[in-house]
MARVEX-477307 format. One line per 2 residues: their letters; for each residue x, y, z of N, C-alpha, C. Coordinates in steps of 0.001 Angstrom, whole numbers, plus 500000, padded with zeros to 6 digits. Layout:
# MARVEX-477307
A> X/Y/Z/X/Y/Z/X/Y/Z  ... .
END
This chain:
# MARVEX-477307
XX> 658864/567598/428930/658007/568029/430030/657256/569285/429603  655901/569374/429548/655217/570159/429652/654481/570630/430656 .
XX> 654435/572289/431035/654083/572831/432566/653032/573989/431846  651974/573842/432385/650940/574997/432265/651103/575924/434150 .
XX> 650699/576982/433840/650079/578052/434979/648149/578692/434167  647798/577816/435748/646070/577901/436095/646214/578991/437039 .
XX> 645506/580272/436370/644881/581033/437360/643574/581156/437449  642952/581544/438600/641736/581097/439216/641601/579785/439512 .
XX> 640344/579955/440243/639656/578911/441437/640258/578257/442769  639880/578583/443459/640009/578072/444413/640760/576615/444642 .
XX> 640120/575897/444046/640537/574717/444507/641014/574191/442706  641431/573289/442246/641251/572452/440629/640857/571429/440724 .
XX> 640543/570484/441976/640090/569269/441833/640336/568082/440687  639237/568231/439620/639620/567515/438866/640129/567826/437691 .
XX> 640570/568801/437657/641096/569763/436562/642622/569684/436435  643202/569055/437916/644370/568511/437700/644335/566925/436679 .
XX> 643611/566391/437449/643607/564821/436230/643609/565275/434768  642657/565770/434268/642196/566418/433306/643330/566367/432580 .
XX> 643916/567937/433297/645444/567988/432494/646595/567393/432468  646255/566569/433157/648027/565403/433288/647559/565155/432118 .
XX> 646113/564190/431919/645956/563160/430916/646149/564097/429626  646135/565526/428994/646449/566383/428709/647638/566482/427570 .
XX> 648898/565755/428906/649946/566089/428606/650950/566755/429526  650165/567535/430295/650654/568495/431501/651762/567877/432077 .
XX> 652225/567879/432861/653409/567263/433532/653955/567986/434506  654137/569520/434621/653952/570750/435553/652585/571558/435870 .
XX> 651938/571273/436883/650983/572411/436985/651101/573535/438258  650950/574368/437871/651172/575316/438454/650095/576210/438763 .
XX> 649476/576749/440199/647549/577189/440103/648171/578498/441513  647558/579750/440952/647056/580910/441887/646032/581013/441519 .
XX> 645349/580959/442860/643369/581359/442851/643644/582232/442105  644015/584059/442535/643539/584994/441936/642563/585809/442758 .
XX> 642241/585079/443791/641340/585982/444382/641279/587109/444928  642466/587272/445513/642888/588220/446652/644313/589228/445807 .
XX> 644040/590520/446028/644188/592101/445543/645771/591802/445561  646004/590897/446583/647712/591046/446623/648270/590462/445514 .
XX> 647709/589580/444529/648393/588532/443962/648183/589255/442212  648168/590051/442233/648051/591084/440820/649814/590919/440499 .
XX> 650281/591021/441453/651985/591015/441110/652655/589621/440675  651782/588525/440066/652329/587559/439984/652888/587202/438998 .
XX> 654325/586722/438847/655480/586566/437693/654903/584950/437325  654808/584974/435944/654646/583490/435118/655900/582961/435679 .
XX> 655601/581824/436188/656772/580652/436265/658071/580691/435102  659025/580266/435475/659828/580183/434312/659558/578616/434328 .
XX> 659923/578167/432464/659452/576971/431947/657931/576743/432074  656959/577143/432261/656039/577280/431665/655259/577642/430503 .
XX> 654817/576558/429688/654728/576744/428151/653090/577206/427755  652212/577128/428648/650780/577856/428543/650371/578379/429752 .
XX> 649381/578888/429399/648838/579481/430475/647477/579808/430784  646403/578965/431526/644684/578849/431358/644790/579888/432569 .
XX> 643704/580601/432339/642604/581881/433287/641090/581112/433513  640481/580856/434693/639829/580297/434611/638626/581645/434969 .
XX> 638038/581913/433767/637296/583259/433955/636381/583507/435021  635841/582850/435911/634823/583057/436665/635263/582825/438207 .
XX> 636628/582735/438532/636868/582658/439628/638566/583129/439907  638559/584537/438752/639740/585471/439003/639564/586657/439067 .
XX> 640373/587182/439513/640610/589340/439940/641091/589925/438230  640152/590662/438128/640644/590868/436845/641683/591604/436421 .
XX> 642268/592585/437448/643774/592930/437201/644654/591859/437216  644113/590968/437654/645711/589946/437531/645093/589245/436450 .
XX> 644002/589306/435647/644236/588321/434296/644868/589266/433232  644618/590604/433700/645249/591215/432672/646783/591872/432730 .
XX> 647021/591078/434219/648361/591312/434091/648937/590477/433374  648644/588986/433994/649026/587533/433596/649064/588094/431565 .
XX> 647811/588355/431337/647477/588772/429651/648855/589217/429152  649376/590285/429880/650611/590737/429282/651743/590519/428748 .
XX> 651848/589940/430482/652965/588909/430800/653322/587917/429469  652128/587276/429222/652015/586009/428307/652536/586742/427295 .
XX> 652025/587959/426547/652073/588465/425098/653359/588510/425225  654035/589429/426104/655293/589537/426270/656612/588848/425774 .
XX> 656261/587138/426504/657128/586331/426672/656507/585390/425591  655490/585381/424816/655033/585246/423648/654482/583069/423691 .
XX> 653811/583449/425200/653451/582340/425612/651611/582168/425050  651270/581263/425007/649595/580557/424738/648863/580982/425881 .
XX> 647802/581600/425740/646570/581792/426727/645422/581900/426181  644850/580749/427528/643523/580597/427357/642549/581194/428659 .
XX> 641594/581628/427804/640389/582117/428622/639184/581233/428688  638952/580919/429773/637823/579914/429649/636914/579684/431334 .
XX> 635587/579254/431343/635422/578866/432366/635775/577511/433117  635367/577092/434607/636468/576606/435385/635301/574756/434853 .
XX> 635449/574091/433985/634984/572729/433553/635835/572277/432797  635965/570985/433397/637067/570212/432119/636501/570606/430608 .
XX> 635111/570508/430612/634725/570222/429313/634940/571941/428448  634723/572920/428994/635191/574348/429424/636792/574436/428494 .
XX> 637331/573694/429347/638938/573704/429217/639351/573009/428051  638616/571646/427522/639170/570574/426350/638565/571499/425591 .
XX> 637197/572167/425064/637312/573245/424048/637863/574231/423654  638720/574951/424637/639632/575812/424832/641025/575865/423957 .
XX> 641411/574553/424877/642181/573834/424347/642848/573191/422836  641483/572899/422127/641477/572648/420962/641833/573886/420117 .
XX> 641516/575084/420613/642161/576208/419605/643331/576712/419922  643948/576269/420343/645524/576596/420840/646096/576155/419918 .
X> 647319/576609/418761/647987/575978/418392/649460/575399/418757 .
END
């Protein structure tokens, strides 16, 4: 089982399909929008982690940023398009 955490956007629409077909198998999504959610702990068992750049608070990507280095998890920065995300994607090792 593989579980990503999506921060930003509002909604993922089709960004959930996207990533099942992916591989995904856990997804896990905070907008990001709102000042309160800077305090947010990465899931446990979560093995990546996408920022969807254009529809997050930027203290919480750079909390999330930390977090990741920390626990020595994959992050991607990217805007909110599948096609956005499968290039992204491809440089992850």
């Amino acid at each position: 089982m593989s579980s990503i955490l999506v921060i930003g956007g509002d909604r993922l629409g089709n960004i959930v399909d996207f990533l099942q077909n992916q591989g995904f198998t856990e997804i896990h999504h905070v907008t990001g929008r709102k000042s309160s959610q800077t305090g947010v702990k990465i899931p446990t068992g979560v093995h990546m982690i996408l920022v969807l750049t254009d529809f997050v608070n930027h203290n919480l990507a750079k909390t999330v940023k930390n977090q990741a280095k920390d626990r020595e998890l994959p992050i991607v920065f990217c805007k909110r398009s599948c096609a956005a995300i499968a290039k992204a994607l491809l440089h992850v090792a």
